[in-house]
RODREN-632580 format. One line per field, with one value per atom (N, C-alpha, C): residue number from 0; residue in one letter; y, z, x. Coordinates in nm, 2 decimals. Layout:
BEGIN
pos: [NUM,...]
code: [A,...]
Y: [Y,...]
Z: [Z,...]
X: [X,...]
***
This chain:
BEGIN
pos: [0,0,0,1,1,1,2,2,2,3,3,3,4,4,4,5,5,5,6,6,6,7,7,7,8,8,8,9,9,9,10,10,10,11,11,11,12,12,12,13,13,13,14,14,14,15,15,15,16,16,16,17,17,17,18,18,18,19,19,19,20,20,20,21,21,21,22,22,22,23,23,23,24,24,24,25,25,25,26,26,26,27,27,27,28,28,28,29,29,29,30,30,30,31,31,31,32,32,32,33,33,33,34,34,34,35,35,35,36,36,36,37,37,37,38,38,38,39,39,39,40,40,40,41,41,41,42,42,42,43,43,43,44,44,44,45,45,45,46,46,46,47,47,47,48,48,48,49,49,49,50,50,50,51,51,51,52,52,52,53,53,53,54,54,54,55,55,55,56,56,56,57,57,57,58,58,58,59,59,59,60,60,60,61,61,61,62,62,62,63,63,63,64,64,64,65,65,65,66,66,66,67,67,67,68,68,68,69,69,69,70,70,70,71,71,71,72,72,72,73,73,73,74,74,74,75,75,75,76,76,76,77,77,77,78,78,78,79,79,79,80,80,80,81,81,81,82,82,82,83,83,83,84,84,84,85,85,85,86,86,86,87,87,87,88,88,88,89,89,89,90,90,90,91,91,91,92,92,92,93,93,93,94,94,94,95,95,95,96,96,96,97,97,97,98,98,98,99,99,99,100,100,100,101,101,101,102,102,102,103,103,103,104,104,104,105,105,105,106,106,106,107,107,107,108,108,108,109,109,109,110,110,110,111,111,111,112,112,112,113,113,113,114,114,114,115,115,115,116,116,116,117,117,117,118,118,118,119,119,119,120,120,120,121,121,121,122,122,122,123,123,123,124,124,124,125,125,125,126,126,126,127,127,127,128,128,128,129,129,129,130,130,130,131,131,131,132,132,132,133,133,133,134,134,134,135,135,135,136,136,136,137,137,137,138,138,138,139,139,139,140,140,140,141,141,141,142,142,142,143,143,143,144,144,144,145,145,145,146,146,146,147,147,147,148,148,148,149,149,149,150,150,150,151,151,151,152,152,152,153,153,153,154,154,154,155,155,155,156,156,156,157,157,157,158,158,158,159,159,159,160,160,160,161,161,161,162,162,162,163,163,163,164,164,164,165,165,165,166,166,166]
code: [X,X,X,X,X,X,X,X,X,X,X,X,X,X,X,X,X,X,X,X,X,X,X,X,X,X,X,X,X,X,X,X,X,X,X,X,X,X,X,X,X,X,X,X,X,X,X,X,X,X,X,X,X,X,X,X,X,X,X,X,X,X,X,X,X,X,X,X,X,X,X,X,X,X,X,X,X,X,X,X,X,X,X,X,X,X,X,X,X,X,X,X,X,X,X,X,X,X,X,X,X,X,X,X,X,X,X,X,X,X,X,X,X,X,X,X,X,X,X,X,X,X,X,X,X,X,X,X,X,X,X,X,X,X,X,X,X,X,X,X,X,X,X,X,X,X,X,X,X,X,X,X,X,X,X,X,X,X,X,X,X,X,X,X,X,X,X,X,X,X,X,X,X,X,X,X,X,X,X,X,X,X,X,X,X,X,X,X,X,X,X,X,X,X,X,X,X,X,X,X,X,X,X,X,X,X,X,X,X,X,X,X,X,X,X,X,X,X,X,X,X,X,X,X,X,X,X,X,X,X,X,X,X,X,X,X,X,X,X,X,X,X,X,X,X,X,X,X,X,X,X,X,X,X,X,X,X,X,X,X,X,X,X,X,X,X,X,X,X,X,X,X,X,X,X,X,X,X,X,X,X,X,X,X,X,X,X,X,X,X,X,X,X,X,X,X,X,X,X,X,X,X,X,X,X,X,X,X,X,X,X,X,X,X,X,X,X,X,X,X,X,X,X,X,X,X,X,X,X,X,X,X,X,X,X,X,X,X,X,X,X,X,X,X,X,X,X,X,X,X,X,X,X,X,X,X,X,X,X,X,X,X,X,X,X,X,X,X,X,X,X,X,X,X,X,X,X,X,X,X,X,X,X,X,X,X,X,X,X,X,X,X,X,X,X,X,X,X,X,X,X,X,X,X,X,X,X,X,X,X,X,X,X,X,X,X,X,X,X,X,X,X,X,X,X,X,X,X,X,X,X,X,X,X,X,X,X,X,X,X,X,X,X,X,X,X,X,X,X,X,X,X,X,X,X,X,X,X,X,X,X,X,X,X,X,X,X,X,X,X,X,X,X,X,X,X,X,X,X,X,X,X,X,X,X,X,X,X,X,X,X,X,X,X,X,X,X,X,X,X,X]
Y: [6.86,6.74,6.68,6.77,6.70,6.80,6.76,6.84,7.04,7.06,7.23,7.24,7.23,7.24,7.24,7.16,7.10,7.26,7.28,7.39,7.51,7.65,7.79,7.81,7.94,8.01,8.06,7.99,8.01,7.96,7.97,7.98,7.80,7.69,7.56,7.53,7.61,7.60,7.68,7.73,7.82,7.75,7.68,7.59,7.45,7.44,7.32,7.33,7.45,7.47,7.46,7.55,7.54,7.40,7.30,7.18,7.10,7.11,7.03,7.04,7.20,7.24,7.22,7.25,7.23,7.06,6.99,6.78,6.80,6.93,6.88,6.95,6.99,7.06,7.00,6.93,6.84,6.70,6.67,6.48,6.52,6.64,6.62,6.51,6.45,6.35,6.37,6.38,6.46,6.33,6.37,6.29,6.36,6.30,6.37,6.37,6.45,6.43,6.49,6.45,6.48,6.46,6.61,6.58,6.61,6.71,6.77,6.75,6.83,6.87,6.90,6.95,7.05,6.91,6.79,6.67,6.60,6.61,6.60,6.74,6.83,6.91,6.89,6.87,6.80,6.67,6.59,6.44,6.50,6.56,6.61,6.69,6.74,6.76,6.66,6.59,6.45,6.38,6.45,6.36,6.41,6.32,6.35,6.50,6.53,6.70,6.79,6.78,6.87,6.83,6.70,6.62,6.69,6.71,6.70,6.66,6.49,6.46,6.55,6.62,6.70,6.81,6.80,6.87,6.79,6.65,6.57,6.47,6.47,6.45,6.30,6.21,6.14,6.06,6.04,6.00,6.00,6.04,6.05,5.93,5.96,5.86,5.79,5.69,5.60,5.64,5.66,5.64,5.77,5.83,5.98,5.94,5.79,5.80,5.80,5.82,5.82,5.96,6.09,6.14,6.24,6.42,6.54,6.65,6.61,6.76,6.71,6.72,6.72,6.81,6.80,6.86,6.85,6.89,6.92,6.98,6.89,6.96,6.94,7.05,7.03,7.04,7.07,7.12,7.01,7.03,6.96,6.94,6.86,6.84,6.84,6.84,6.83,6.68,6.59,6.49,6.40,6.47,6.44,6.51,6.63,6.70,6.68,6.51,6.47,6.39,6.34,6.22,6.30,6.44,6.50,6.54,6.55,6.58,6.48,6.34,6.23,6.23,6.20,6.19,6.31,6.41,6.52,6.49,6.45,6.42,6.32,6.23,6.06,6.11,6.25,6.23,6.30,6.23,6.27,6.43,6.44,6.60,6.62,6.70,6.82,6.79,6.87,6.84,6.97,6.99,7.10,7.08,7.20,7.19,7.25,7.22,7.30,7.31,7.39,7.39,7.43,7.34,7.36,7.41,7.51,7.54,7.64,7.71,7.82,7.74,7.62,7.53,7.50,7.44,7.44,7.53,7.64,7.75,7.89,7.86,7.94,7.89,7.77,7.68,7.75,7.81,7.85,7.91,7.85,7.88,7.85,7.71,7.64,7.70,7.79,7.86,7.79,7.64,7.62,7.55,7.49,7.44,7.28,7.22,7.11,7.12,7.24,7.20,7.32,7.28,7.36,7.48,7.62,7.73,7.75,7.65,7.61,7.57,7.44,7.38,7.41,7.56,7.61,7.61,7.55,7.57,7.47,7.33,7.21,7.19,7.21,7.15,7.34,7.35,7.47,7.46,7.56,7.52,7.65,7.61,7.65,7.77,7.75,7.73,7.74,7.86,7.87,7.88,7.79,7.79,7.83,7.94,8.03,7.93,7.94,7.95,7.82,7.77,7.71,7.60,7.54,7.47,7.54,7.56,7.58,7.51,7.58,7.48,7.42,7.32,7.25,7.37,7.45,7.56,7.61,7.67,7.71,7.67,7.52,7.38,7.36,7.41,7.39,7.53,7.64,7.77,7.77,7.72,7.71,7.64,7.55,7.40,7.48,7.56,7.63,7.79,7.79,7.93,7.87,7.74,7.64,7.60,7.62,7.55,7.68,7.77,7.92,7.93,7.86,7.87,7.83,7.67,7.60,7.63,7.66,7.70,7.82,7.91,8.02,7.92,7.81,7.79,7.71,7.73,7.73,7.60,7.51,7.41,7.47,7.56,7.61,7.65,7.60,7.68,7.84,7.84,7.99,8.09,8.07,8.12,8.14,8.04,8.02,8.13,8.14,8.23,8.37,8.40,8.53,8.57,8.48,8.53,8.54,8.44,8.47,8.59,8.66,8.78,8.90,8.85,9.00,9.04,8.97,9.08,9.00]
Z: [11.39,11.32,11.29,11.26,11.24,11.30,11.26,11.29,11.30,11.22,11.20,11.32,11.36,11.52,11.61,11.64,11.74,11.76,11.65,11.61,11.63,11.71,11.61,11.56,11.52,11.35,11.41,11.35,11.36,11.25,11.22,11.14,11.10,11.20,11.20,11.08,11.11,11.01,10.86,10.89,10.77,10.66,10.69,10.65,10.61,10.70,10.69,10.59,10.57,10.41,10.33,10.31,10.18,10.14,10.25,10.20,10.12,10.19,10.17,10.02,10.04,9.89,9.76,9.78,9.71,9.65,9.73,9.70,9.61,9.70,9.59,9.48,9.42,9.31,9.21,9.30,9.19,9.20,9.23,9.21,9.19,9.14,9.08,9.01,8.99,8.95,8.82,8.72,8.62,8.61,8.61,8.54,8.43,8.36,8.17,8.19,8.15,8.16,7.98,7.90,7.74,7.71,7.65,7.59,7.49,7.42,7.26,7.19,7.14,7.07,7.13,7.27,7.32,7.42,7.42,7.45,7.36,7.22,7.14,7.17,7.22,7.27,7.41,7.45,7.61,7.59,7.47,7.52,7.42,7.35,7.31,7.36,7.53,7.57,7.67,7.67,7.73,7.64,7.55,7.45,7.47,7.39,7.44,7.40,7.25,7.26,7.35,7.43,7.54,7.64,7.68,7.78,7.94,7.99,8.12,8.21,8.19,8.29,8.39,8.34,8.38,8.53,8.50,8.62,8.73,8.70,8.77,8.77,8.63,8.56,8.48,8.46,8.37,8.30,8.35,8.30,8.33,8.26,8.30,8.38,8.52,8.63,8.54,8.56,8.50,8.51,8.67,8.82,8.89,8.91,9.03,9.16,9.16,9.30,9.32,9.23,9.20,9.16,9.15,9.06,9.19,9.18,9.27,9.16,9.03,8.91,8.84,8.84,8.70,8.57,8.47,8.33,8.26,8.27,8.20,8.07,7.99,7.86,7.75,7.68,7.59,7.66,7.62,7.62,7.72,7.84,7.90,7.89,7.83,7.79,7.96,7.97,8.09,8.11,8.03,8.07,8.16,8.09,8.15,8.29,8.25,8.43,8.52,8.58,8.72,8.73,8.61,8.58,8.61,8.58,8.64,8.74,8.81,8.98,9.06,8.99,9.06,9.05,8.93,8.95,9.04,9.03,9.11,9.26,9.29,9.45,9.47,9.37,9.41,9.42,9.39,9.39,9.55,9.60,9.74,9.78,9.88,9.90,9.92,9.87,9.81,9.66,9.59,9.46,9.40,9.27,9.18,9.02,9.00,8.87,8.78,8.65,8.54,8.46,8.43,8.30,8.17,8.07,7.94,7.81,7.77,7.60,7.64,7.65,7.61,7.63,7.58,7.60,7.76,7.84,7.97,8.04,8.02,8.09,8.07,7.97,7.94,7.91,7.81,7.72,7.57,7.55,7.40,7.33,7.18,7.11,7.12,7.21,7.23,7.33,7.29,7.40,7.38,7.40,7.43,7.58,7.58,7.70,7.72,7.61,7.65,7.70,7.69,7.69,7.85,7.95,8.09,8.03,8.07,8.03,8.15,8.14,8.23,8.35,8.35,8.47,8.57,8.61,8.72,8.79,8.73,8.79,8.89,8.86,8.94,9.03,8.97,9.04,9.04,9.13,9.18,9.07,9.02,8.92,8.94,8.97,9.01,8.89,8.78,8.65,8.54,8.49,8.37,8.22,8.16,8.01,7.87,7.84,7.70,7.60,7.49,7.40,7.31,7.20,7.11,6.98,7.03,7.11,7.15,7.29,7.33,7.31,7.27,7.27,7.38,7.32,7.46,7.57,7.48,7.55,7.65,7.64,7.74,7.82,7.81,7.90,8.00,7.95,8.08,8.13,8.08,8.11,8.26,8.22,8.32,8.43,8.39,8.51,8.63,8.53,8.60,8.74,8.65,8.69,8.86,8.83,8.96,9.00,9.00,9.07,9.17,9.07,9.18,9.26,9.24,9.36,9.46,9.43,9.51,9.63,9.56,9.64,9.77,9.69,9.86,9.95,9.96,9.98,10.16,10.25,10.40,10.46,10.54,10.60,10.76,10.79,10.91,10.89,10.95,10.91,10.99,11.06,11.11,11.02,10.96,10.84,10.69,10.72,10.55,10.55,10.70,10.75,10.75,10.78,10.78,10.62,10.53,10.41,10.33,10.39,10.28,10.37,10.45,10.53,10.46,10.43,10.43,10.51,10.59,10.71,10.67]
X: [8.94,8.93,9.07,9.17,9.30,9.41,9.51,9.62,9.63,9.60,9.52,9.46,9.35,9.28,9.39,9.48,9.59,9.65,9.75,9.80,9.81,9.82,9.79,9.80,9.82,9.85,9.96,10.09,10.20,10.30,10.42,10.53,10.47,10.49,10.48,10.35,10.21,10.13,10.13,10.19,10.24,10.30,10.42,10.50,10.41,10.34,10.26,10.17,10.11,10.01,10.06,10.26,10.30,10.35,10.37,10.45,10.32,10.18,10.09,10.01,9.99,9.95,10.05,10.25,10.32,10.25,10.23,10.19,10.10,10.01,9.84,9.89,9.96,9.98,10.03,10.15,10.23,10.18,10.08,10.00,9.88,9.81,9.66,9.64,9.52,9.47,9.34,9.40,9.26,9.16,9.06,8.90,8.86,8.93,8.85,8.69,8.65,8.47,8.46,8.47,8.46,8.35,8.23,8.12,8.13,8.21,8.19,8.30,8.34,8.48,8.58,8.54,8.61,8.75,8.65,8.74,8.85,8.84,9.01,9.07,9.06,9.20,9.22,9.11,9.19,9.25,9.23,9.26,9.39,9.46,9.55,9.68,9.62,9.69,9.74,9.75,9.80,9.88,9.88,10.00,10.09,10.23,10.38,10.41,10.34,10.36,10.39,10.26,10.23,10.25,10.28,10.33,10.31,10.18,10.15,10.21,10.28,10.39,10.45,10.45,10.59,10.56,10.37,10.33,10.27,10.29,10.21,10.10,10.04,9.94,10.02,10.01,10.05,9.96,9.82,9.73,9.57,9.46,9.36,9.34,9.26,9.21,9.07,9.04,8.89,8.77,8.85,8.74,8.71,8.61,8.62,8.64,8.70,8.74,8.88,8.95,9.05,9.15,9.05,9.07,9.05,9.14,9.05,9.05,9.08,9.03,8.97,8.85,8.72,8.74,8.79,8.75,8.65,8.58,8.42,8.49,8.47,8.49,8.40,8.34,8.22,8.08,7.97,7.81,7.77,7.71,7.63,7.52,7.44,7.29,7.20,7.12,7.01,7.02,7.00,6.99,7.14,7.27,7.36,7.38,7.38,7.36,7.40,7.24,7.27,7.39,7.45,7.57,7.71,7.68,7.83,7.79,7.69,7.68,7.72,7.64,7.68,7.83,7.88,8.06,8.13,8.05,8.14,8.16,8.03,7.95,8.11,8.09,8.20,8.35,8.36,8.52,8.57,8.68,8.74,8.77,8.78,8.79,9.00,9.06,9.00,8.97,8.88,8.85,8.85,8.85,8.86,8.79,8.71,8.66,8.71,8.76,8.80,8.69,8.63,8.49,8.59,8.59,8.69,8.59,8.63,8.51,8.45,8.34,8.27,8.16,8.12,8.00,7.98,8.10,8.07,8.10,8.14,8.11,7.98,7.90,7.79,7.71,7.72,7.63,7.68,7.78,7.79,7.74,7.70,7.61,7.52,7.45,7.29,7.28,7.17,7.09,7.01,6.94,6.82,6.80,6.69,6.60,6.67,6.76,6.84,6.97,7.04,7.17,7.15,7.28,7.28,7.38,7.32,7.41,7.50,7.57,7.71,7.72,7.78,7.83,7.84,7.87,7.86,7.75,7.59,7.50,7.46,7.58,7.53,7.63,7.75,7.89,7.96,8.04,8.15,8.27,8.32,8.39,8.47,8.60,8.75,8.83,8.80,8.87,8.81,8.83,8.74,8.84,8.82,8.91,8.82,8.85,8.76,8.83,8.68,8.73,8.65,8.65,8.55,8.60,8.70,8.73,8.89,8.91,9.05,9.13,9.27,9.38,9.48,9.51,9.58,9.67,9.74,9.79,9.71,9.58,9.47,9.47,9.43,9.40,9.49,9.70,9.76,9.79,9.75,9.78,9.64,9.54,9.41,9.44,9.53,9.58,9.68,9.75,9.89,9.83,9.73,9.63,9.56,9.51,9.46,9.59,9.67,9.82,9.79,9.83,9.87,9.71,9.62,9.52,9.51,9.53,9.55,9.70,9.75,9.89,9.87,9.78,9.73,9.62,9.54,9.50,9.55,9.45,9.47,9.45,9.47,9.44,9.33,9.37,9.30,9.20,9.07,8.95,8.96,8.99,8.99,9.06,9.19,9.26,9.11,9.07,8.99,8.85,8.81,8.67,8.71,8.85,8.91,8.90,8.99,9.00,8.88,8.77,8.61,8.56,8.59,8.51,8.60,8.69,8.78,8.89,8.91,9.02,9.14]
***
């Protein structure tokens, strides 16, 4: 499909993942997705305190077309759901999910029949941040945790088949 195909697996692609992944790391693009509480310590970490700037982040995107990190932060109700599927669906490839709280990662303390016992069940979610409501600390300790993922991460599909098999 692109350049990778052209290529073998040589020094040239090698180089070529670390320069490309080094970009995606330092120009993520966050999509605040705020349902609870757990959204004033994410929208907290964007202040000059904690100043994200610094990793590449300087402001939440509007748009998921604009955006390749979704923060799901706070309880997902059933009825919202399809609305973060749909935004997830709309954002460009490559993309990444942070689930923030203990609510978007399990459903929390509502165990009922309204709320989804975690995000993971609609959208793939990269990044998991504990806690009730976590502090901004977490939030870029989790960000930094998906840096170092994204950073092993392969452009070559024949590289990427080896590493999900094992060899």
């Amino acid at each position: 499909m692109g350049l990778e195909e052209k290529i073998p697996d040589s020094i040239i692609l090698t180089a070529l993942d670390k320069m490309v992944n080094w970009g995606r790391t330092r120009s993520m693009w966050p999509f605040g997705f705020g349902l609870a509480c757990c959204a004033i310590e994410m929208i907290s970490t964007f202040a000059p305190h904690f100043d994200l700037s610094r990793y590449g982040m300087e402001v939440m995107r509007p748009s998921p077309r604009q955006a390749d990190l979704m923060i799901v932060a706070g309880r997902v109700s059933m009825k919202m759901a399809p609305v973060v599927k749909r935004l997830y669906d709309q954002m460009p490839n490559p993309k990444w999910v942070i689930a923030m709280g203990s609510c978007a990662s399990c459903g929390g303390v509502f165990n009922n029949y309204a709320i989804l016992q975690g995000v993971d069940k609609i959208i793939p979610v990269d990044m998991y941040v504990p806690g009730c409501p976590p502090r901004p600390e977490q939030l870029i300790d989790g960000i930094l945790k998906l840096y170092e993922k994204v950073k092993k991460e392969s452009l070559s599909p024949k590289k990427e088949a080896r590493l999900k098999l094992g060899a």
